[in-house]
C-alpha positions as CSV (number, residue, x, y, z in Angstrom):
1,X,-7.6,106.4,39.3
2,X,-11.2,106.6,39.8
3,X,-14.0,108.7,38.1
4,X,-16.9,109.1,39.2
5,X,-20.2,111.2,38.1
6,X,-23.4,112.5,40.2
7,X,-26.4,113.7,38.8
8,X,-27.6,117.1,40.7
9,X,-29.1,115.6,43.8
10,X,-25.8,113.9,44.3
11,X,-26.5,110.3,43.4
12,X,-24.1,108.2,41.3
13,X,-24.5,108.1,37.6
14,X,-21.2,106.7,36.1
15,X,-17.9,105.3,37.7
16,X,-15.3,104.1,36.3
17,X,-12.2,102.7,38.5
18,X,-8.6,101.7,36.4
19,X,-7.4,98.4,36.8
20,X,-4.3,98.6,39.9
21,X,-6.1,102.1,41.3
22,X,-6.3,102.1,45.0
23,X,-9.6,100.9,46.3
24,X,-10.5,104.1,48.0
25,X,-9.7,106.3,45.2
26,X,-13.7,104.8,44.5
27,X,-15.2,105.9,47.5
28,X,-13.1,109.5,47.4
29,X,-14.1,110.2,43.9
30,X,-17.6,109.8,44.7
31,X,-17.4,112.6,47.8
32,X,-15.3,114.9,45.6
33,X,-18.4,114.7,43.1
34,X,-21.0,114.6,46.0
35,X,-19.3,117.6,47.5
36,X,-19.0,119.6,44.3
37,X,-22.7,119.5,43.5
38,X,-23.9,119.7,47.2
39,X,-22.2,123.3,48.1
40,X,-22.2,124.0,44.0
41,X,-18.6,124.7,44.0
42,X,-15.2,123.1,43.0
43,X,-13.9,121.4,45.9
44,X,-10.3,123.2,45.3
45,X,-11.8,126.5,46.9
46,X,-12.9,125.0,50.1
47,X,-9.4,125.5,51.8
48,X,-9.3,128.7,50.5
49,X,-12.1,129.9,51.3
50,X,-12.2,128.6,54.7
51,X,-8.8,128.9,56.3
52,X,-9.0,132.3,58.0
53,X,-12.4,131.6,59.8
54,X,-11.8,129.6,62.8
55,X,-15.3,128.5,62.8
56,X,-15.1,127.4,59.5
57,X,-11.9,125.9,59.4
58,X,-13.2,123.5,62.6
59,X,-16.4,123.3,61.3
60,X,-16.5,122.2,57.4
61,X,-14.2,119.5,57.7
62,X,-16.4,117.2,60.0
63,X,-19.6,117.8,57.7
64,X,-20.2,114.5,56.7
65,X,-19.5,112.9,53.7
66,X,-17.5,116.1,52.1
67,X,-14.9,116.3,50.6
68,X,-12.5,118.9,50.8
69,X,-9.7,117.6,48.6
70,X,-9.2,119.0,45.3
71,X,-10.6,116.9,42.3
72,X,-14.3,117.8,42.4
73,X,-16.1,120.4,40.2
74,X,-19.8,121.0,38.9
75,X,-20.6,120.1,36.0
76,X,-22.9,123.0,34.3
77,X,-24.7,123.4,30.8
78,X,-25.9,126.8,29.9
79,X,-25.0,128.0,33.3
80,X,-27.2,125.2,35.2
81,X,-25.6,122.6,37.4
82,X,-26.5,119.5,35.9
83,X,-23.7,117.2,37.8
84,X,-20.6,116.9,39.5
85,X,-17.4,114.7,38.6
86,X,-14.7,113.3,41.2
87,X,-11.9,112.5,39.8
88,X,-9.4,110.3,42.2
89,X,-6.4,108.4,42.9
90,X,-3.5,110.1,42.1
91,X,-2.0,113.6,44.0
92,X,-4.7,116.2,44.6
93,X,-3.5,118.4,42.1
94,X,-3.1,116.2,39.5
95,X,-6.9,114.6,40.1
96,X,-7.5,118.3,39.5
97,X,-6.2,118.9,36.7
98,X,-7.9,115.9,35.2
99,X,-11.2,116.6,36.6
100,X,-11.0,120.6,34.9
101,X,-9.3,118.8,31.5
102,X,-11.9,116.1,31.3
103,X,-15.0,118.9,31.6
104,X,-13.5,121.4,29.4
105,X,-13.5,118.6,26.6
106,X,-17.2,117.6,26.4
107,X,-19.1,119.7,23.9
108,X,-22.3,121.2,25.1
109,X,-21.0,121.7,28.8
110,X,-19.4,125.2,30.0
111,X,-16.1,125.1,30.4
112,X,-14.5,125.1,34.4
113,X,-12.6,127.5,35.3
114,X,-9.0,126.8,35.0
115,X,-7.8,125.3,38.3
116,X,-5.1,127.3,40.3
117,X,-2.4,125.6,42.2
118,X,-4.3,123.7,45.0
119,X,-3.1,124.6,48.5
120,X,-2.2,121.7,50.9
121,X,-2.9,121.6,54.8
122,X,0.8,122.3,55.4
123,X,0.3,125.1,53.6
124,X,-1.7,127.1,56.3
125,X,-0.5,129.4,58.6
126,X,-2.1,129.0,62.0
127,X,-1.0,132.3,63.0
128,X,-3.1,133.6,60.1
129,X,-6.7,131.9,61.4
């Protein structure tokens, strides 16, 4: 699993990469962080939020460098984004879950909302878009 941390302008602060994890859970990590601080939103409500706009949906994914795999979120104190952590390496979900349990257990920084179940690609119906 890798872990990393952006400061609000997106640059690296912290990373941290367990022994075994697979070499690009480093370089995903970092766009799941990158992504969540550049559009200021977790990166589990991108599909959401863009599957039933066909612009969107062909659009967002070929913005480079983002991520929209779940695992990133903002990292805010007193309602200011101060960060963003990408958490990778393991299924989507899970890198999720970790990402939302990791913030929510650091005093001093507002608590993420509670991830829902992520949806995956296979998941979308192209009738609906």
């Amino acid at each position: 699993m890798g872990i990393c941390v952006v400061d609000p302008a997106g640059n690296q602060k912290a990373f941290v990469r367990m022994d075994g994890a697979p070499l690009l859970a480093s370089d995903v990590a970092f766009r799941k962080a990158w992504s969540a601080v550049a559009w200021n939103m977790p990166t589990r409500d991108w599909i959401p939020f863009i599957v039933k706009d066909r612009v969107l949906l062909e659009g967002v994914p070929r913005i480079d460098g983002l991520s929209l795999l779940p695992g990133g979120i903002p990292i805010y104190v007193d309602g200011v984004v101060v960060g963003g952590l990408g958490v990778s390496g393991s299924h989507y979900s899970e890198d999720d879950d970790i990402a939302v349990y990791a913030l929510a257990s650091v005093a001093g920084i507002d608590s993420p909302v509670s991830a829902e179940p992520a949806r995956a690609w296979s998941d979308v119906d192209p009738a609906r878009t």
